[in-house]
Structures are given as C-alpha cells and as structure tokens.
N, C-alpha and C positions, 0 to 999 in steps of 0.2 A: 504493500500500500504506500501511496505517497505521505508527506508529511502531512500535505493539507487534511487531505483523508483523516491521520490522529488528532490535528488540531480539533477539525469539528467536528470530531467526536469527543472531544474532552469538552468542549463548550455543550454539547448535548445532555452528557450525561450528567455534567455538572450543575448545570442549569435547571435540573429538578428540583433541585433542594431549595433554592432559591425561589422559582417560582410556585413551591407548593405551600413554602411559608409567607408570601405576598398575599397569593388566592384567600388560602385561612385566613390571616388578618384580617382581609376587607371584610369577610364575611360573620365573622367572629370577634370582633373585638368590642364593639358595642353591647351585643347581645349579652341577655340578664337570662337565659335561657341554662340550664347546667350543663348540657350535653356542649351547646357553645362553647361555653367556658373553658369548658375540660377541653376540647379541642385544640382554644387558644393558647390555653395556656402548657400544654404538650405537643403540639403541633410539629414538632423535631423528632418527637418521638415518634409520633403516627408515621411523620415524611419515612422512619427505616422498614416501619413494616408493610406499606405501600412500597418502597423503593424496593423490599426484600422480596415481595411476592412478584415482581415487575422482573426483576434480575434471575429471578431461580430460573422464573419462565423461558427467558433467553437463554441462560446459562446450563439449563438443563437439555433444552430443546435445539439450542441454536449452535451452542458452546462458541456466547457473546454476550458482550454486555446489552442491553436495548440501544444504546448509540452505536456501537461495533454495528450492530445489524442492519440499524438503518443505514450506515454505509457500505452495508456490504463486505462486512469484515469478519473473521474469525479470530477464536485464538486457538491455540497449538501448543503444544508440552515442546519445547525446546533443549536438545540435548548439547551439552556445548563441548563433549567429548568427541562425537560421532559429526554432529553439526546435522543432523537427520531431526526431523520434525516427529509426531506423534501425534495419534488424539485424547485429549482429555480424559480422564477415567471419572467417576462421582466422587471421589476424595479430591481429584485438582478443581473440579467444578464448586465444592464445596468453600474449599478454603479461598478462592478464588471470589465465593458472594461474602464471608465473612470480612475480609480484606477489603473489598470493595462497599461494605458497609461502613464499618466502623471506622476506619482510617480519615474518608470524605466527612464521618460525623463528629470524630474527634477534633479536626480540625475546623469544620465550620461554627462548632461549640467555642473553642476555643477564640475566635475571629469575633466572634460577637460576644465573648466576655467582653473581650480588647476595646470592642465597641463601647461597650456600657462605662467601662471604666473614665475614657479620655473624654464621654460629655459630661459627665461630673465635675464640678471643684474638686478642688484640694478639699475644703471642708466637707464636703457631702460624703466624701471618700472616706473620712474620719467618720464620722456617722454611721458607717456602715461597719465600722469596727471596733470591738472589744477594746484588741489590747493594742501597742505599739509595734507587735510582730506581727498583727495581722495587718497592718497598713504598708508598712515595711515589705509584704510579700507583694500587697496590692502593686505598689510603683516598682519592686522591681520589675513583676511579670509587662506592667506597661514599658515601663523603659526596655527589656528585653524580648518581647513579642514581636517587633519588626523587624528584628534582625532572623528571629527565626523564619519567619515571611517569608524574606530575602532569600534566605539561603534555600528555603525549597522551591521558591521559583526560580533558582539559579541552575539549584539541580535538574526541576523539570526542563528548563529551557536547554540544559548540555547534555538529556536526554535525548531531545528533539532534534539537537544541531548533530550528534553523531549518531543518528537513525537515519539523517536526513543525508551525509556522506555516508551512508552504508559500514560507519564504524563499530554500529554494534545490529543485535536483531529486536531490541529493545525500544519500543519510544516513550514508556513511562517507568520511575522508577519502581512503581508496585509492580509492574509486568517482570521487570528483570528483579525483584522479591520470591515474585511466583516461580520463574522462571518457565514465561509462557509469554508467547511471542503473538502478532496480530497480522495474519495473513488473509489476504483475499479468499472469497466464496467460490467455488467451480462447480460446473456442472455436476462434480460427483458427489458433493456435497446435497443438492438440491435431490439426485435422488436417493442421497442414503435417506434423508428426512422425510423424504416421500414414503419410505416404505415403510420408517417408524412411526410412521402415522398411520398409514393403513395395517400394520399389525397392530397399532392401539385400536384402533374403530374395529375392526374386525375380532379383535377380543372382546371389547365393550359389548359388540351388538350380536358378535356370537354368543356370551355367556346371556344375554337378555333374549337371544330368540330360543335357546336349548332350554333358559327358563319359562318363558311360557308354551315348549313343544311338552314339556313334565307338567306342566299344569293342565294342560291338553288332556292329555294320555290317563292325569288322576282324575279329572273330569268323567272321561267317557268310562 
C-alpha cells in the first residue's frame, strides 16, 4: 500500500473517537434524562465497546481494522527471519483489537486530562487538591505531557517516512508491536471470505432447516 493509503486510514480510524464523543455531547449534555447522563458522562467508555464490536467485526472477518478495509487493506503476520508473510491466527486477531483499543484510549484519556488541566488557573488547580504533592504531580504531568506528544508523533511520522522509502514493512509503531504488516486485498482474499461466508449461512440455515425437517417428522 502506498503511504497515503496508511495516512487515511489513521485519520479514519482515528477519527471515531473523536467524532463519537462530539455526537454524544450534542445530544447529551443538557438532558436531565438518566440514561442521558450516564451516556454523557461515560461516553469514552461506550466509544470502546462500540469501537470493540466494530473492530472484532473487521478483524475477525476481514483481518483489518474498519479503516484498513475501507481502503482496501489487510494485515498479515510478518516474519522478519524468512521475510514471508502469513495469515492471522485468532490469538494475532485478538491481541491485535486489545492493542488497538486501549493504547488509542489511553492516550486520548490522557490528551484530554492535559486538556482540562491548562484551562484552569493556577488556583483552580489548587482547589482540586489535597495536598502539595498532588498539585506538584498536576504541573509536572502539564509541563511534561507535550513533550510526550512530541515524541510519539515523531515516532509515528519516522514510521511513515521509512515505510514510505521501503525501509521497513511497518507504517505504524503498534503494527511493528504486533508485528503484522498492512498489505493490499487480492482476489484471493475476496474468495476465501466468500466461502466463509457461505459455510457460515449454510451452517446457520442448514442447522435451522434439519431443525424444522425433526419437527416435521415429530409432527407426523
């Protein structure tokens, strides 16, 4: 895949989190309703279990994230011995949605403490603490929360630049974590998943027509 190809798909998949906690606000934040409330004020939380049932979907069925698919992408077990590709087993798919949860929610948590913290005064910030050591954490985490920013969009971006000259088979740092790479869809792809769909359906509705041929049969 090209770089562009990874870029928009990081802004895809990225972009849920973000616009799913926008959506909720508008709609939740006024409301004196409890179910509202609970929404609003968990709303991060619901975004993983939405994002998780959204992910397995692709990653069990696609083996992709929902952005990888809509561009067309896969991923792939990457051996860096042999340099041979593989596919996915349900343990690489697994660890693969755990990682891709929690890693985007730890950090977008973290982003919006940061937030909270620098429209505050100095005194408001005092206010929100006990002792001397708990403010003391407050400013360091502000003062040293940008520099960690930094350094992972430095990392993401020297991900990007040596995927982009063919220096690695990596384009983000959780893929080369995983160590599973993001390769194009082929035709053989499209009918292996055709056929594991038709031996799903064809389970489904054969265990549903054998059960009502016995229901038949106890009938007559």
């Amino acid at each position: 895949p090209s770089v562009f190809e990874a870029i928009c798909r990081d802004k895809l998949d990225h972009g849920l989190q973000p616009s799913f906690a926008d959506i909720t606000r508008v709609f939740t934040r006024n409301s004196t309703h409890t179910i509202l409330q609970f929404i609003h004020r968990n709303s991060d939380e619901l975004f993983i279990v939405f994002n998780g049932l959204l992910q397995f979907k692709y990653l069990f069925q696609y083996d992709a994230s929902f952005g990888e698919n809509f561009y067309g992408l896969k991923r792939m077990k990457f051996n860096k011995s042999n340099k041979k590709y593989s596919l996915l087993n349900n343990m690489d798919r697994l660890i693969a949605l755990i990682a891709m949860l929690l890693l985007p929610y730890i950090r977008y948590k973290m982003e919006k403490k940061f937030t909270f913290y620098i429209e505050l005064t100095e005194y408001q910030r005092r206010e929100l603490c006990d002792t001397d050591e708990q403010f003391q954490c407050i400013q360091f985490y502000i003062k040293m929360y940008p520099y960690l920013d930094a350094l992972l969009e430095a990392i993401h971006f020297a991900f990007k630049l040596c995927f982009l000259f063919g220096f690695t088979k990596y384009d983000t740092l959780l893929n080369w974590m995983l160590g599973q790479a993001t390769v194009r869809i082929d035709i053989r792809d499209l009918q292996r998943w055709k056929h594991k769909k038709d031996v799903f359906k064809s389970t489904i509705f054969g265990e549903m027509n054998g059960g009502d041929e016995e229901d038949n049969s106890a009938l007559v």
